[in-house]
C-alpha positions as CSV (number, residue, x, y, z in Angstrom):
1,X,8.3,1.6,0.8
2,X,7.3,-0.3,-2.2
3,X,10.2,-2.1,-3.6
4,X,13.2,0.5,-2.8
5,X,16.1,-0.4,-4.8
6,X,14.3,-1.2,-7.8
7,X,11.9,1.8,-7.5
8,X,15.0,4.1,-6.6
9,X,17.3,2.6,-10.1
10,X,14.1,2.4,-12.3
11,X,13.4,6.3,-11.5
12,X,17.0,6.8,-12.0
13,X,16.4,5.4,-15.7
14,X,13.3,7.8,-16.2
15,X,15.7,10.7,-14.7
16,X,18.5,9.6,-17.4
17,X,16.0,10.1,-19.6
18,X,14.8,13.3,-19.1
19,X,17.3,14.9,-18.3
20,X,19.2,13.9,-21.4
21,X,20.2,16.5,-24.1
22,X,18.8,14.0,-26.8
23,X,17.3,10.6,-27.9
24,X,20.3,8.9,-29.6
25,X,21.5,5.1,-30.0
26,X,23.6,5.0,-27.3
27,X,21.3,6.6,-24.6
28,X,18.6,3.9,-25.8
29,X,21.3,1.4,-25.2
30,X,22.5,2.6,-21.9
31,X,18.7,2.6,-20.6
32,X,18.0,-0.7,-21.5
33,X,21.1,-1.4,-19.5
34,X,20.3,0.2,-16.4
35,X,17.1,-1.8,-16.7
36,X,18.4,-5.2,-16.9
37,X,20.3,-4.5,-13.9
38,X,17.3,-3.2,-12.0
39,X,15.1,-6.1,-12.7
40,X,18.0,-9.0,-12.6
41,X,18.7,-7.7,-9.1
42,X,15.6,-7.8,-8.5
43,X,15.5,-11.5,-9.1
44,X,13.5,-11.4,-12.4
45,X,14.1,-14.2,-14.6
46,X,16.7,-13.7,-17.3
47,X,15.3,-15.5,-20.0
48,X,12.2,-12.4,-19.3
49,X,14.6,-9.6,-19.2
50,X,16.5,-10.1,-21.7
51,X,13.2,-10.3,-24.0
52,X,11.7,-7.2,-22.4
53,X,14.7,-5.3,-23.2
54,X,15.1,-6.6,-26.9
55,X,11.3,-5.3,-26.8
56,X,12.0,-1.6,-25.6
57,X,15.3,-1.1,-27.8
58,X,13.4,-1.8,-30.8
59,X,10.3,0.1,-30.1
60,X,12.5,3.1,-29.0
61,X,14.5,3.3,-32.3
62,X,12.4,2.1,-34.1
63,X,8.6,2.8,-33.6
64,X,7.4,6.5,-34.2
65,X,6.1,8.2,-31.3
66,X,2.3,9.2,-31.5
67,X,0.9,12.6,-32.3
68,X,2.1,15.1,-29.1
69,X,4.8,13.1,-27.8
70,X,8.3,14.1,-27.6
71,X,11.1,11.7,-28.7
72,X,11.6,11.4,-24.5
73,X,8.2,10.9,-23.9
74,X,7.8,8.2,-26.2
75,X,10.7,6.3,-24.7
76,X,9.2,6.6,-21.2
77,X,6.0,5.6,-22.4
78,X,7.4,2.4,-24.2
79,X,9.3,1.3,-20.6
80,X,6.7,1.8,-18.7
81,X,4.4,-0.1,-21.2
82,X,6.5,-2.8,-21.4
83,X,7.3,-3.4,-17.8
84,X,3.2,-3.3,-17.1
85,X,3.1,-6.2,-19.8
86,X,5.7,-7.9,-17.8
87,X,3.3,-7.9,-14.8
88,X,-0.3,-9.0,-16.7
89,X,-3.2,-7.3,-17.6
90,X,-5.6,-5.3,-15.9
91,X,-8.5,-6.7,-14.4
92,X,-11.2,-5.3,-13.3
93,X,-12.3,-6.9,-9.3
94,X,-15.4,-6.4,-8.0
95,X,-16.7,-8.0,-4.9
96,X,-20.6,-9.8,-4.6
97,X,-22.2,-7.7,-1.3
98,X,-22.1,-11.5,-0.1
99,X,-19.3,-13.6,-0.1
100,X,-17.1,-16.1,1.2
101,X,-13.2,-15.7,0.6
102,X,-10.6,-18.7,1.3
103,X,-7.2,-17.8,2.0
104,X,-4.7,-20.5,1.3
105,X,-0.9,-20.9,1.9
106,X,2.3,-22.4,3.4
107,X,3.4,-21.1,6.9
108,X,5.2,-18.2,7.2
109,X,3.5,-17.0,4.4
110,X,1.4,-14.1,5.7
111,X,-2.3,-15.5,5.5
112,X,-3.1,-14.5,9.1
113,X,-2.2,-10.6,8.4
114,X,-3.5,-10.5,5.1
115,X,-6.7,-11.6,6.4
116,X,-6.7,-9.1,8.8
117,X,-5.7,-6.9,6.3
118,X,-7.9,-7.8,3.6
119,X,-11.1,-7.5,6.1
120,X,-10.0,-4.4,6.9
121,X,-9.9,-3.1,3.5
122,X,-13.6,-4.7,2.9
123,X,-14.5,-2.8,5.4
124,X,-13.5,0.7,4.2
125,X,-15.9,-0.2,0.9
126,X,-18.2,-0.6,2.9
127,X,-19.2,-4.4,3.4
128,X,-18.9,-6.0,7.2
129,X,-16.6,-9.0,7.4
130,X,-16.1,-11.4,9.6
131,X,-12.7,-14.1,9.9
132,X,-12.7,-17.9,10.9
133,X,-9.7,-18.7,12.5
134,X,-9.5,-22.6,11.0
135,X,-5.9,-22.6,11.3
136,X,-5.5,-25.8,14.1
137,X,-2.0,-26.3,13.4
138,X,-0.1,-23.3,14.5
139,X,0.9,-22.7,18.3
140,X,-1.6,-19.4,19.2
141,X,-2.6,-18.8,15.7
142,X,-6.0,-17.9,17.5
143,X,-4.6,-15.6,19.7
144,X,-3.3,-14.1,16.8
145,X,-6.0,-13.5,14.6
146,X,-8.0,-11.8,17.4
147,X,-5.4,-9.8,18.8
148,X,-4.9,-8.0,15.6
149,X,-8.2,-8.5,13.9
150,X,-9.3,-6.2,17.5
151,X,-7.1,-3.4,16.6
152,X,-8.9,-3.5,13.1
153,X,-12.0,-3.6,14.1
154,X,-12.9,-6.9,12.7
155,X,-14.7,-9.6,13.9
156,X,-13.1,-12.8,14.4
157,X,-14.8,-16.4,15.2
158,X,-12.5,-19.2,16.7
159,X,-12.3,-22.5,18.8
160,X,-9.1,-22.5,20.0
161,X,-10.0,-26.0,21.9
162,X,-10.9,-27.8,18.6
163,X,-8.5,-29.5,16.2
164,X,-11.0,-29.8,13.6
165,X,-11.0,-26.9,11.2
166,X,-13.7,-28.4,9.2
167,X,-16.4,-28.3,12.2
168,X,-14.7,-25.3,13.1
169,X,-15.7,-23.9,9.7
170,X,-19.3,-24.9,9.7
171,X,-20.0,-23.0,13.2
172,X,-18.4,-20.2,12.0
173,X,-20.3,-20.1,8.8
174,X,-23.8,-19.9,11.2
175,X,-22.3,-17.6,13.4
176,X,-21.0,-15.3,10.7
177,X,-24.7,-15.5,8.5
178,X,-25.0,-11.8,8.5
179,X,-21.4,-10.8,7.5
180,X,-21.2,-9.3,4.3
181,X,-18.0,-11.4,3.7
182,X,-16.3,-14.1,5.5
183,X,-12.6,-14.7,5.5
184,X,-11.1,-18.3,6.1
185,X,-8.0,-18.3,7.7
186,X,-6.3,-21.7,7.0
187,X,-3.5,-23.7,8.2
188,X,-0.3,-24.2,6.3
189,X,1.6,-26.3,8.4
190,X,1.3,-30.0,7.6
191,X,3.6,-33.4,7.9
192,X,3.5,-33.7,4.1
193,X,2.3,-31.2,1.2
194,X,-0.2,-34.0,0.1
195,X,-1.8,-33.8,3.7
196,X,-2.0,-29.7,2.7
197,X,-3.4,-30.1,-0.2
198,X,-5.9,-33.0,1.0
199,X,-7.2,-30.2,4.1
200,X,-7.7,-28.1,1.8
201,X,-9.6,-29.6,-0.8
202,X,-12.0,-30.6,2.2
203,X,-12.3,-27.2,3.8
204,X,-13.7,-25.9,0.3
205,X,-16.0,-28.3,-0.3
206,X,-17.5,-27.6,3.5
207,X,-16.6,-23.3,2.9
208,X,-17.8,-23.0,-0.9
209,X,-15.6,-19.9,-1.1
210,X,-16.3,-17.6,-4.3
211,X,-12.4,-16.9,-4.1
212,X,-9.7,-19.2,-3.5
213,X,-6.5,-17.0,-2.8
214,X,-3.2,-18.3,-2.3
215,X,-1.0,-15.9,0.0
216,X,2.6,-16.0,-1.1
217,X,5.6,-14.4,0.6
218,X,7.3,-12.4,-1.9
219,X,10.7,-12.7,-0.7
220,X,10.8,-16.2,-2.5
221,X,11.4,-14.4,-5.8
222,X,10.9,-16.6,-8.8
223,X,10.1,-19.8,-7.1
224,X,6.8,-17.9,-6.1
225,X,5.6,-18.7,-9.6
226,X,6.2,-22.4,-8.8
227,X,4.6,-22.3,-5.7
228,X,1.8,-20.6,-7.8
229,X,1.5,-23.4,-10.3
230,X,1.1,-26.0,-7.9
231,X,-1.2,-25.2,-5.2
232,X,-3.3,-23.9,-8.3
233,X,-3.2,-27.6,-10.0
234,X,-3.9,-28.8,-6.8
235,X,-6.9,-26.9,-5.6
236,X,-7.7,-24.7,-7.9
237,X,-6.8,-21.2,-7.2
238,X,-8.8,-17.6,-8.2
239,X,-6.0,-15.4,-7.4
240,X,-2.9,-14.3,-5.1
241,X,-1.9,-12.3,-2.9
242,X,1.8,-11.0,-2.6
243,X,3.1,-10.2,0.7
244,X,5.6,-8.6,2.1
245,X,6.9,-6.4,-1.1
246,X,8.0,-3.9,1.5
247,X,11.7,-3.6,0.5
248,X,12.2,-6.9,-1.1
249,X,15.3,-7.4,-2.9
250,X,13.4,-10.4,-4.9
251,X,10.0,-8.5,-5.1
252,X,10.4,-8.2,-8.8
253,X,10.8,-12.1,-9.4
254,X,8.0,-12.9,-7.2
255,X,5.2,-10.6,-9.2
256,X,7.0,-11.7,-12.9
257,X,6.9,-15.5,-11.9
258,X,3.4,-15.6,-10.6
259,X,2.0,-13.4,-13.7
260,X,4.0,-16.0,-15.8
261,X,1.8,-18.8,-14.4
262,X,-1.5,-17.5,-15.0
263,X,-2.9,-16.7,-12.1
264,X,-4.0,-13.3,-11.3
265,X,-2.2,-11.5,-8.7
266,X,-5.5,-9.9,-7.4
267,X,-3.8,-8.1,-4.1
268,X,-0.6,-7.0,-2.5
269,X,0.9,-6.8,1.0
270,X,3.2,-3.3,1.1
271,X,4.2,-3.1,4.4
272,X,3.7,-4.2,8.1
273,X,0.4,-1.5,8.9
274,X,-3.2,-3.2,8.1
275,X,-3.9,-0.5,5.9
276,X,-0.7,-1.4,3.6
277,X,-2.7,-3.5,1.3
278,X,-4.7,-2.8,-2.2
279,X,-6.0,-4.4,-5.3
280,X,-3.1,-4.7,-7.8
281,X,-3.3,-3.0,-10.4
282,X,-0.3,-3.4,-12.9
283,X,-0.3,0.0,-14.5
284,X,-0.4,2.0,-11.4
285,X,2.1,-0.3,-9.4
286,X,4.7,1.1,-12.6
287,X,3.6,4.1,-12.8
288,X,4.6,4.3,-9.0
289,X,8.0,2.1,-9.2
290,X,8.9,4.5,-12.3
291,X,8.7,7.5,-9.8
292,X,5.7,9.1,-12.2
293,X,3.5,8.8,-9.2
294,X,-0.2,7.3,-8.9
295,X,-2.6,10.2,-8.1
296,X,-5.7,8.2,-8.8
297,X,-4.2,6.1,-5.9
298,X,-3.5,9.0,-3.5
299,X,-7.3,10.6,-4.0
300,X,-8.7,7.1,-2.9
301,X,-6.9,6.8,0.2
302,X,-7.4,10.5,0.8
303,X,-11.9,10.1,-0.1
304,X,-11.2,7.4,3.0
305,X,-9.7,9.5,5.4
306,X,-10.4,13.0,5.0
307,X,-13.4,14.5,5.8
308,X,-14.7,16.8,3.3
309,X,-17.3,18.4,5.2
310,X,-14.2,19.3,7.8
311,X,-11.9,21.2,5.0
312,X,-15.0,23.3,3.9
313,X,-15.4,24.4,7.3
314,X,-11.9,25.2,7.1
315,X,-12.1,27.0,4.1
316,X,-14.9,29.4,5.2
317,X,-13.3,30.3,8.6
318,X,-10.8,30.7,10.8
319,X,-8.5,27.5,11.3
320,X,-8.3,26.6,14.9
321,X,-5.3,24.1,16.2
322,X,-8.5,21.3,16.3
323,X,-9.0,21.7,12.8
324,X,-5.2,21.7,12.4
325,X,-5.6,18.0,14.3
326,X,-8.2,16.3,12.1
327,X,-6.2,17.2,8.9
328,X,-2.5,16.2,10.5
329,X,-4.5,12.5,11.8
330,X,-6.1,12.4,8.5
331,X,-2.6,12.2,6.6
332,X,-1.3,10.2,9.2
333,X,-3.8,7.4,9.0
334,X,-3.0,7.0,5.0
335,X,-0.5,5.3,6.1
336,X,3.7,6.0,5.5
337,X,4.9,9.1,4.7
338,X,7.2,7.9,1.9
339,X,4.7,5.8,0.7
340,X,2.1,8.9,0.1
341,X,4.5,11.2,-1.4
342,X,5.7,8.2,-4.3
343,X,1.9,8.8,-5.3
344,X,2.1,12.3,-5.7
345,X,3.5,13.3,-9.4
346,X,6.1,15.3,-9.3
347,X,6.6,14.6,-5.3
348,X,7.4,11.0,-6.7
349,X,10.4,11.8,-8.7
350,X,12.1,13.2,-5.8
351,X,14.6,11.4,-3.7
352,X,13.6,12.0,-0.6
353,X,15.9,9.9,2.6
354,X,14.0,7.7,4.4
355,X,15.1,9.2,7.6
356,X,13.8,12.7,6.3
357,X,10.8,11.3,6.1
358,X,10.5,9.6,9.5
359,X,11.5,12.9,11.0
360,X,8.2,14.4,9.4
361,X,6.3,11.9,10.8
362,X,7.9,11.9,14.2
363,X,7.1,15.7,14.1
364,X,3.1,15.3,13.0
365,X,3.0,13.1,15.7
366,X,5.1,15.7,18.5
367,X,2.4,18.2,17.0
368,X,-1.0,16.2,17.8
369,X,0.7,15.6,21.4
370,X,1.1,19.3,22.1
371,X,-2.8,19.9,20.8
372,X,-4.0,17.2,23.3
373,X,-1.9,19.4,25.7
374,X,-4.1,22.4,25.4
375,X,-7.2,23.0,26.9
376,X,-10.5,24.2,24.9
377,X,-10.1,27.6,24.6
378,X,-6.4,27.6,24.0
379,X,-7.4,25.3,20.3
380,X,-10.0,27.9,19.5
381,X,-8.3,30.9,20.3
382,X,-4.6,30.6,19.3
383,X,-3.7,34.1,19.8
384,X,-3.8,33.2,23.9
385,X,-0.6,31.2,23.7
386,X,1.6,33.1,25.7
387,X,5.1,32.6,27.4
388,X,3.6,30.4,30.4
389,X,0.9,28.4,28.4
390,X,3.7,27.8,26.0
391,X,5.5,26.5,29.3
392,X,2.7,24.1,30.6
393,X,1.7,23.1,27.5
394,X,5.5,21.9,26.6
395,X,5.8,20.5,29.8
396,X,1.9,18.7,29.5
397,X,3.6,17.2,25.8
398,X,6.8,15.9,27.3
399,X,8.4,18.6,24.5
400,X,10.1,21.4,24.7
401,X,9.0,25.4,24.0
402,X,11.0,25.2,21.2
403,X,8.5,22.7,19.6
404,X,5.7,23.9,20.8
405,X,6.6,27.8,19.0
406,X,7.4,25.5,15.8
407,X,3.8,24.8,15.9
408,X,2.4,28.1,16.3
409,X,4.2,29.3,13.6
410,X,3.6,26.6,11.2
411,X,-0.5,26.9,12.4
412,X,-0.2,30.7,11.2
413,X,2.0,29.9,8.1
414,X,-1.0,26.8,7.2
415,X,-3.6,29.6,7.9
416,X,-2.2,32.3,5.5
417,X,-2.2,29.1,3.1
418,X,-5.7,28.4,3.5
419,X,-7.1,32.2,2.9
420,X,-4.7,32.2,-0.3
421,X,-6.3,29.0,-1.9
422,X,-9.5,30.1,-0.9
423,X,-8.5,33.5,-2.8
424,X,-6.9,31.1,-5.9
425,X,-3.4,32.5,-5.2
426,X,-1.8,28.8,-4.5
427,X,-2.1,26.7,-8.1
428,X,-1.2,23.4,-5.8
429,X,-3.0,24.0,-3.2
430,X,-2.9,23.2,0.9
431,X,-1.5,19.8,0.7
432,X,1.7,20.7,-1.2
433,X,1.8,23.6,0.9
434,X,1.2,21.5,4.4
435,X,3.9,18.4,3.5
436,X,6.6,21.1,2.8
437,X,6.0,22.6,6.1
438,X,6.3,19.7,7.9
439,X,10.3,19.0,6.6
């Protein structure tokens, strides 16, 4: 999850919020409290969070909330405006149909992932990438690239027998000439940082990238923005990407320090699956760390995944246990559980355990093993699931009757949902309805 103890006490301030009687003083005071805590623990700079919270105490007391706002709403709207601020602008990013990307970086950093990652998420808009593995330095950083890069379905070009990532480069450059977008994977290990820099500087005059973007490991908190401000005197930079925000306690430091120097932080690592990795976008990052979800988020991911030729079919007829399959993959490929339900408003404001949530994802899972379990006719025709196919099909699973009657119930309980949203009975329709039959 994105951040957890500063998402958890930040949606504790929102809670404090709205849940309080009235706007007084002394709440205003108490909530710019609660988020200095959040943020220093977080790692952000004092010197920032003590002007951010001057900035929302004033502008709670003492700005009027706009036409249609409630005194709480305009207090919610001021934090969460102020702590986008904190993080930069908006920018708009938009990718050329052809173009070369150069990923830069100390070791340990994450490049290698994030340009499996970030090929990966090329992909899914549409354009065909292709990586060069020019990192000479690391021990089996080929074998690296290509063992994850095949699980992504990205193409990878390498030399694992030549030291010299420049000639490496330019191969790989003619052997990548119809890729939409190539990805250089660089070394970061070096005797000295001028030696670095010096590789660098060379590579790019051989790769004329259209992006220079230096991969940074989050967990270095503020001293990312230092690391931020050199490599971009050095070389040059057109962005960042932050890794490894997953749960780091200096997560907040890391994105305030690099948006202090500059630079635009252009994407963001949120966990260890390929697809945990987006554009950053500063307004819904806080919207989703306040707990007020980020829908527009959730409908992308779900346009990727979801089949909407599928859920029509679903709609009109009868919904066997395969169509019960496509839609329980679907939400499992969008990646965490968690993750999906921080998007969804009102979802996103409920503290729901981590281990609550793994259990719902260990039972999707349990419940596309005991579909693979049934033969044709038993998918189609769900009403042929008697005591002994319930028997073999438990015992084909490696589960247990018990789980395999959980799933003929909740298959009848999702088909009386369908028919009533097809009728307009459910307001929220078959995904609110499908996520609460799962805990």
């Amino acid at each position: 999850m994105v951040l957890d103890k500063l998402s958890d006490s930040l949606t504790g301030v929102i809670k404090k919020i709205t849940n309080a009687s009235f706007i007084d003083e002394k709440l205003v005071k108490e909530v710019v409290r609660d988020i200095q805590r959040a943020l220093l623990t977080s790692d952000v700079n004092v010197k920032v969070v003590m002007e951010l919270s001057k900035r929302i105490e004033a502008r709670s007391l003492e700005q009027k909330s706009i036409a249609g706002l409630t005194k709480k709403e305009h207090v919610i709207k001021v934090v969460y405006e102020e702590l986008t601020l904190l993080l930069g602008e908006k920018q708009e990013y938009r990718l050329p149909s052809k173009t070369r990307i150069m990923l830069i970086g100390i070791q340990g950093s994450g490049k290698t992932t994030s340009s499996v990652k970030l090929a990966k998420f090329l992909s899914k808009k549409g354009l065909r990438p292709y990586i060069l593995a020019a990192d000479t330095y690391r021990p089996a950083a080929y074998e690296q690239l290509v063992q994850l890069a095949e699980k992504a379905g990205v193409k990878v070009y390498g030399d694992p027998g030549n030291k010299d990532a420049v000639s490496i480069t330019k191969a790989g450059l003619k052997e990548a000439s119809n890729a939409d977008a190539v990805i250089l994977d660089t070394a970061g290990r070096h005797k000295s940082e001028a030696d670095l820099f010096s590789e660098m500087k060379e590579l790019s005059e051989t790769f004329k990238p259209d992006e220079k973007l230096l991969v940074i490991d989050s967990n270095l908190g503020q001293s990312a923005g230092r690391q931020a401000a050199a490599f971009h005197e050095a070389i040059g930079l057109t962005g960042v990407i932050l890794t490894k925000l997953d749960g780091s306690a200096k997560g907040g430091g890391a994105l305030s320090a690099v948006s202090e120097t500059g630079v635009q932080i252009k994407f963001v690592g949120l966990g260890e699956d390929v697809k945990d990795f987006e554009i950053f976008d500063p307004e819904r990052f806080i919207s989703r760390i306040l707990g007020l979800g980020d829908l527009r988020g959730l409908m992308e991911r779900a346009s990727e995944e979801i089949d909407e030729d599928s859920v029509k079919d679903i709609l009109k007829g009868d919904l066997t246990f395969d169509d019960l399959k496509t839609q329980i993959k679907s939400i499992r490929n969008m990646g965490p559980l968690g993750n999906i339900l921080k998007m969804i408003p009102g979802f996103s404001m409920m503290s729901m355990p981590k281990e609550q949530t793994q259990m719902t994802e260990e039972k999707m899972d349990r419940y596309l093993y005991i579909i693979d379990s049934m033969n044709k006719r038993e998918r189609v025709e769900p009403k042929l699931l008697n005591t002994s196919r319930i028997n073999r099909i438990a015992c084909g699973s490696g589960t247990t009757r018990e789980d395999v009657k959980e799933l003929v119930n909740y298959h009848k309980m999702m088909k009386k949902t369908l028919k009533g949203f097809k009728k307009g009975r459910f307001s929220k329709g078959p995904l609110a309805q499908m996520m609460r039959g799962m805990k």
